[in-house]
C-alpha positions in Angstrom: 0.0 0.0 0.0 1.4 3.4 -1.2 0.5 7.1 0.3 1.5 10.4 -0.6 4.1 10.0 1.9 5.3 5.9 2.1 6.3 3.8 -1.1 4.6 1.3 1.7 2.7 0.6 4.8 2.7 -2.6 6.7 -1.0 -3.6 6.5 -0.6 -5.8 9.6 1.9 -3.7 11.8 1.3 -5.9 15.0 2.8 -9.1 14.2 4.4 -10.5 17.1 3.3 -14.0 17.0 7.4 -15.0 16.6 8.9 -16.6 19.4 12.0 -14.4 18.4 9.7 -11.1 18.7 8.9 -9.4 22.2 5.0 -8.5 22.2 4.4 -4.5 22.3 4.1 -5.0 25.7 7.4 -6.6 26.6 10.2 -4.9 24.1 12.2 -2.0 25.7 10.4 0.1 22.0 7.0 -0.7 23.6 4.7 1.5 22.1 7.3 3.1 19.7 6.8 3.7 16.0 9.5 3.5 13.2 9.3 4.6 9.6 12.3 3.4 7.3 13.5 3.8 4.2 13.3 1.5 1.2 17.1 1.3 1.4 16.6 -1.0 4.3 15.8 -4.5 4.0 12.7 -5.7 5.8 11.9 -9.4 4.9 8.7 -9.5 2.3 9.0 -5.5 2.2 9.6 -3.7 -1.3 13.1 -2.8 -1.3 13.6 -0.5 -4.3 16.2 2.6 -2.3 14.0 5.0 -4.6 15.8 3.8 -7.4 14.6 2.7 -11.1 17.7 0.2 -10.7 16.3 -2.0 -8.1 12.3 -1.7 -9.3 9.7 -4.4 -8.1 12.8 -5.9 -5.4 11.8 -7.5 -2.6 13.9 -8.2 0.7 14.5 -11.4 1.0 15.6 -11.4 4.6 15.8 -8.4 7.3 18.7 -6.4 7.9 20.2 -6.7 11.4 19.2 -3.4 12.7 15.4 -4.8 11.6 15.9 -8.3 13.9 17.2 -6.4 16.6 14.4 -3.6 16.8 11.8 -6.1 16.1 13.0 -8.2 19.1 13.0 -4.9 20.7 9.2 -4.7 20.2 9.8 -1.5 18.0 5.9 -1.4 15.1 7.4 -0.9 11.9 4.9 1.4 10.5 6.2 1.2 6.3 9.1 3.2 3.9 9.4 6.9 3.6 9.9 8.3 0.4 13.6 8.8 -0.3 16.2 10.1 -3.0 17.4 7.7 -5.6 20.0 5.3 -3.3 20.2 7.9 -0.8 22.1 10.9 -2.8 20.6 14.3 -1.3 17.2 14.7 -0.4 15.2 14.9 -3.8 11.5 13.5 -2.8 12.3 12.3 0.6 9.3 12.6 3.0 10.7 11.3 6.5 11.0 14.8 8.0 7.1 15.1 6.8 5.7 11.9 8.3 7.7 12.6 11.8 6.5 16.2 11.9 3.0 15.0 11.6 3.1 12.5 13.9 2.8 9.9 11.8 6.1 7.9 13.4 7.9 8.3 16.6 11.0 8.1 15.2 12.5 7.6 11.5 16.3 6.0 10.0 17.4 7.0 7.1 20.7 7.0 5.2 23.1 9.7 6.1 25.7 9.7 3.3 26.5 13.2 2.9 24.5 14.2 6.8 21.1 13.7 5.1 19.6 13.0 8.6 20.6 15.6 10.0 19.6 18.4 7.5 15.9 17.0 7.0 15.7 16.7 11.1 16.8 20.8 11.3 14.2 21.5 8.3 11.4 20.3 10.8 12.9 20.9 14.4 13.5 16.9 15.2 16.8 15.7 16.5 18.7 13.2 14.6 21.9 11.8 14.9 24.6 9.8 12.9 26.7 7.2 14.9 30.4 6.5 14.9 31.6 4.0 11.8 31.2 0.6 13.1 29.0 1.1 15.4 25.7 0.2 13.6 25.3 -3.0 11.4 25.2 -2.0 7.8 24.1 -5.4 6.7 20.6 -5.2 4.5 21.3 -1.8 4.0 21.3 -0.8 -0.1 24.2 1.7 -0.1 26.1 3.9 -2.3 29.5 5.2 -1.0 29.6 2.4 2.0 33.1 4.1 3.7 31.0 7.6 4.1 27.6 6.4 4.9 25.7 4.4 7.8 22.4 4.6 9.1 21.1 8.0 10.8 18.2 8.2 13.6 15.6 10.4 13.8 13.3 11.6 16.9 11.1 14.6 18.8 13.4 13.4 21.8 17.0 12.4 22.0 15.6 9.7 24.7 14.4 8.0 22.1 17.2 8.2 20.1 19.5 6.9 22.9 16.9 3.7 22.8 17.3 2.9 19.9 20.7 3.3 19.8 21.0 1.1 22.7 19.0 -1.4 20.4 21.1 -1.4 17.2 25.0 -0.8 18.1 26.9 -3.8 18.7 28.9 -6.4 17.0 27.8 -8.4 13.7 29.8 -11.1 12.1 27.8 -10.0 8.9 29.5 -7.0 8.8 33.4 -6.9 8.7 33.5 -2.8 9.3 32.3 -3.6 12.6 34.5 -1.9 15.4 34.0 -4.9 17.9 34.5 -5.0 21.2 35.1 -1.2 20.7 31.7 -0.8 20.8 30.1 2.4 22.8 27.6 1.2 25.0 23.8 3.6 25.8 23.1 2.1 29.0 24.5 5.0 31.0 23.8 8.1 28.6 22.0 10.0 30.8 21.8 14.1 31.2 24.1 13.7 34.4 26.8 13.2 32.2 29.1 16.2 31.6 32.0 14.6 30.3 31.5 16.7 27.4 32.8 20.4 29.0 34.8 22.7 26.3 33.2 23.1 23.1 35.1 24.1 20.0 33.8 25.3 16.6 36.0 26.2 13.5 36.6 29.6 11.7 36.9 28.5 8.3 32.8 27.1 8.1 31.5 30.2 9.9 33.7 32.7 7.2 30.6 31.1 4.5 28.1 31.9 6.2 25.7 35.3 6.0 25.7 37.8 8.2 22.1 36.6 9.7 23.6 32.9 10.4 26.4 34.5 11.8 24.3 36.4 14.5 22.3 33.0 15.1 25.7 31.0 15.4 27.4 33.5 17.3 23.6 33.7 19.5 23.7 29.8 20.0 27.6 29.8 21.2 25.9 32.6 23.7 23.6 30.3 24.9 25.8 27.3 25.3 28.5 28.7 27.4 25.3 30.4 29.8 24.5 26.7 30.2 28.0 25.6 31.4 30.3 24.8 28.3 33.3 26.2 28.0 33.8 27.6 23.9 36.6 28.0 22.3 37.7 28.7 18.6 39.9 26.6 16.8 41.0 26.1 13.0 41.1 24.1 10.2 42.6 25.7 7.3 42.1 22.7 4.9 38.6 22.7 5.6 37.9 23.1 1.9 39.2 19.8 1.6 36.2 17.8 3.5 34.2 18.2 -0.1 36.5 17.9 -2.6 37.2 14.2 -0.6 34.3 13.3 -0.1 33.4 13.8 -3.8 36.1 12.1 -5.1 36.2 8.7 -3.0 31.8 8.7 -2.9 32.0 8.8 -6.6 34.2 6.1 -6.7 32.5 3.6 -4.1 29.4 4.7 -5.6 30.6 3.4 -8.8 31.6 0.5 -8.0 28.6 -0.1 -5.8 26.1 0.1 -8.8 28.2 -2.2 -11.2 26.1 -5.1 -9.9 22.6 -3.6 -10.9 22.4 -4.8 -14.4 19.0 -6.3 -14.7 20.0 -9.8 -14.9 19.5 -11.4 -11.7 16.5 -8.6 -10.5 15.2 -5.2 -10.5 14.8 -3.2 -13.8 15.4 -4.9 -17.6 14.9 -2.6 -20.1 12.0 -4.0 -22.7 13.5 -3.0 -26.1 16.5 -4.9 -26.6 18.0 -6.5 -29.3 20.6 -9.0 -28.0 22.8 -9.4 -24.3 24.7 -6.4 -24.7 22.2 -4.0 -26.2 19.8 -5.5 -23.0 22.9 -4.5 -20.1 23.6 -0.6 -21.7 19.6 0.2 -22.1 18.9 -1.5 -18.5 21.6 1.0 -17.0 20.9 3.7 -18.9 17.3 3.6 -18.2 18.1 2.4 -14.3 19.6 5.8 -13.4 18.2 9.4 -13.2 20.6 12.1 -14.0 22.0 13.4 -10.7 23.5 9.6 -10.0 24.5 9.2 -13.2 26.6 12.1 -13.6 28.2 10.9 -9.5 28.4 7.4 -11.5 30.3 9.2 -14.3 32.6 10.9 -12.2 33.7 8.0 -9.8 34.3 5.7 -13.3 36.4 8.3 -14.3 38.8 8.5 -11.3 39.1 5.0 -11.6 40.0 4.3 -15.0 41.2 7.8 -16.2 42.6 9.9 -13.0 43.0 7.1 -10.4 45.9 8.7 -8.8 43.4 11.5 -8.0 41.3 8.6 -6.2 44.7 7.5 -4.4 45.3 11.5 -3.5 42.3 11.9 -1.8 42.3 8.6 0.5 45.7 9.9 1.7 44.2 13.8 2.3 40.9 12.0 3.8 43.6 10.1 6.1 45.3 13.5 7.1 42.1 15.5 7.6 41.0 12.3 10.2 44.5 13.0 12.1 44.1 16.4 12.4 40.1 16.7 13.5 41.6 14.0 16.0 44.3 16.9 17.2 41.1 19.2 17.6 39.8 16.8 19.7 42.8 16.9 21.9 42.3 20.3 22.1 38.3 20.4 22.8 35.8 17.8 23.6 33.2 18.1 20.6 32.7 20.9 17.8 29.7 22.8 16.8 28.2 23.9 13.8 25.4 25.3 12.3 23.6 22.2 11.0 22.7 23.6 7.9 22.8 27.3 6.4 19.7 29.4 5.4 20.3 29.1 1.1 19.9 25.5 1.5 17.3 24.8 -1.2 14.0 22.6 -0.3 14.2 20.7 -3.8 16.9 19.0 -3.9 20.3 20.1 -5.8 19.8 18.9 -9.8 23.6 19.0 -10.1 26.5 17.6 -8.2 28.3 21.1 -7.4 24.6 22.8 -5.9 24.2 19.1 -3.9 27.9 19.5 -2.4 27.0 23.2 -1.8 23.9 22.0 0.5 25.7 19.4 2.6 29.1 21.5 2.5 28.9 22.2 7.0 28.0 18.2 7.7 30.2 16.4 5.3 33.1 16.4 8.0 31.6 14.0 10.1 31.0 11.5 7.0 34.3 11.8 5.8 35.9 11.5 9.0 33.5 8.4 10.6 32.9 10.6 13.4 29.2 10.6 15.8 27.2 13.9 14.8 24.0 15.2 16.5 21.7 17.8 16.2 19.6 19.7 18.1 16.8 21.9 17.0 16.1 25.5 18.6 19.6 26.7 19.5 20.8 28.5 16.6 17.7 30.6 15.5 17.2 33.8 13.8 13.5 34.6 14.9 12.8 33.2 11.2 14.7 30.3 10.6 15.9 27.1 12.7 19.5 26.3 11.3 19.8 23.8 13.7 23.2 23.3 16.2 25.7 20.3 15.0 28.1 19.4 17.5 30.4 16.4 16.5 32.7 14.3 18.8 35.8 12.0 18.6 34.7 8.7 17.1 33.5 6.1 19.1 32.2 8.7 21.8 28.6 8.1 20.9 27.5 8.4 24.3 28.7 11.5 26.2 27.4 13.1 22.8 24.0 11.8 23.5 24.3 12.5 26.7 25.0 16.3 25.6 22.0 16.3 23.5 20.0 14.8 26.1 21.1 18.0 28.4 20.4 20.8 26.6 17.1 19.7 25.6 15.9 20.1 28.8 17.9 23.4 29.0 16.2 24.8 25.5 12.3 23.6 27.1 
């Protein structure tokens, strides 16, 4: 069943007649609601990650983050409307169907912070974990390295449940951190290990003079509730985009070399023999945006694949040196997103960077990102507060969020 706002709604939501399933009742999500993406593979659930490619798919088993909510006793309530495989926000209706009501909480791919831009659009909190922390098994992905799965909620409570839910080991998944693992069984708003916040010239120099006074408004506010700030600097800052469009055009090109129309989704109907079949299938798979990130990551690796090796080793450099922030401060903040962010999505690769250009960072580095609405406001507009930590410090950063929500109520 489709709406204006799901690809699908479970017609029987309440199925917990699985020994392996906690009743509504039981689960630590009693009484919770979920919407998901079609990127994520729910077992008998179309599966089609907004994409042409992977039309009339159907999971055939659920993802790990699925088993483990649904033992949690989490109602899956259907698929949101999403961007083809997860690339900007083109269509997507998850902010929509939380903002109404319609879901307690939503995931959703964050590949370029795509969670966290849609959750300051509607004044939710969302939250993208560390790399490794979250199973990305059953999840349809595009760049794998700068993407995982991002939460989100009205209340970073409920974030921290889930959270609690879905981290943790999985032999399916050899990107796993282990027994590294940041455990949500103690995130509370007691927690202050978080004490001295930093946030970086360079970001703030792009901004207008309105998101200026908003930033500078919400740094205001922040140290009234305790934080130390401080200003630090990153003068390869630049670099976060031009990386991250290099290696996600690459991983997404290899990525999509397996949707050919053989085995399943889209075969184009107007073929002549094998090979005519596999170029009309991918060219009629694809819309333009993708296929012009497709074009470019082909390109570094068959034409310019020293540019490819280039930017691993930059990407590598700008990780060591957020990590020397973080010896300087506990967490950074930034504006979540700035006020000439478009509501359509970007129809070119240059305007899409431009929209995601203050919460690439935290992709390319695999660090934990959260952000909380109603901090950095102009009166008009809700740009939302970003504040990223050192990976695998998921939970003082929740904790954090978890704080000065009941500070901003």
């Amino acid at each position: 069943m489709q709406t204006d706002a799901f690809t699908y709604l479970d017609p029987s939501p309440s199925v917990w007649g699985h020994d392996s399933v906690m009743s509504p009742e039981q689960g630590p999500l009693a009484g919770k609601s979920l919407t998901i993406q079609p990127s994520l593979s729910v077992r008998g659930w179309p599966a089609d990650a907004g994409s042409v490619a992977l039309k009339g798919f159907v999971a055939l088993e659920d993802a790990t983050v699925i088993e483990r909510l649904k033992k949690a006793g989490a109602t899956l309530v259907g698929t949101s409307r999403m961007s083809e495989l997860g690339l900007g926000l083109a269509g997507d209706t998850t902010g929509r169907i939380l903002s109404e009501g319609r879901s307690d909480m939503a995931l959703m791919t964050d590949m370029m912070g795509e969670a966290r831009i849609i959750a300051a659009r509607v004044g939710a909190f969302a939250f993208k974990p560390s790399n490794g922390t979250v199973s990305r098994f059953g999840l349809i992905g595009l760049a794998p390295s700068m993407e995982c799965l991002g939460i989100l909620a009205r209340a970073p409570e409920d974030i921290v449940a889930v959270m609690g839910i879905m981290a943790g080991d999985d032999d399916r998944d050899f990107s796993m951190c282990g027994s590294e693992a940041p455990r949500f069984d103690h995130v509370t708003e007691s927690d202050d290990s978080i004490k001295v916040i930093g946030f970086m010239k360079e970001p703030i120099e792009t901004l207008s003079e309105a998101e200026v006074r908003a930033f500078r408004g919400c740094l205001d506010r922040l140290e009234k509730s305790g934080l130390r700030i401080r200003e630090v600097s990153l003068p390869d800052y630049d670099l976060f985009r031009s990386v991250h469009h290099c290696i996600g055009a690459v991983e997404a090109s290899s990525s999509c070399g397996k949707y050919d129309g053989v085995r399943y989704g889209h075969r184009t109907a107007a073929a002549k023999n094998w090979n005519d079949m596999y170029l009309k299938t991918r060219a009629e798979s694809f819309g333009a945006l993708v296929k012009a990130y497709l074009f470019q990551g082909a390109y570094f690796q068959f034409e310019n694949y020293g540019a490819f090796e280039n930017a691993c080793r930059i990407r590598a450099r700008l990780v060591k040196v957020i990590n020397g922030l973080f010896a300087e401060v506990d967490a950074l903040a930034f504006p979540t997103r700035s006020g000439s962010i478009r509501e359509a999505s970007a129809e070119d690769m240059e305007g899409l960077y431009d929209d995601f250009v203050l919460t690439l960072p935290a992709n390319v580095a695999g660090v934990p990102a959260v952000q909380i609405p109603g901090y950095c406001t102009d009166g008009n507009a809700d740009y939302g507060l970003q504040i990223i930590g050192p990976r695998l410090c998921d939970g003082p950063l929740l904790s954090l969020a978890v704080r000065l929500s009941k500070m901003g109520t």
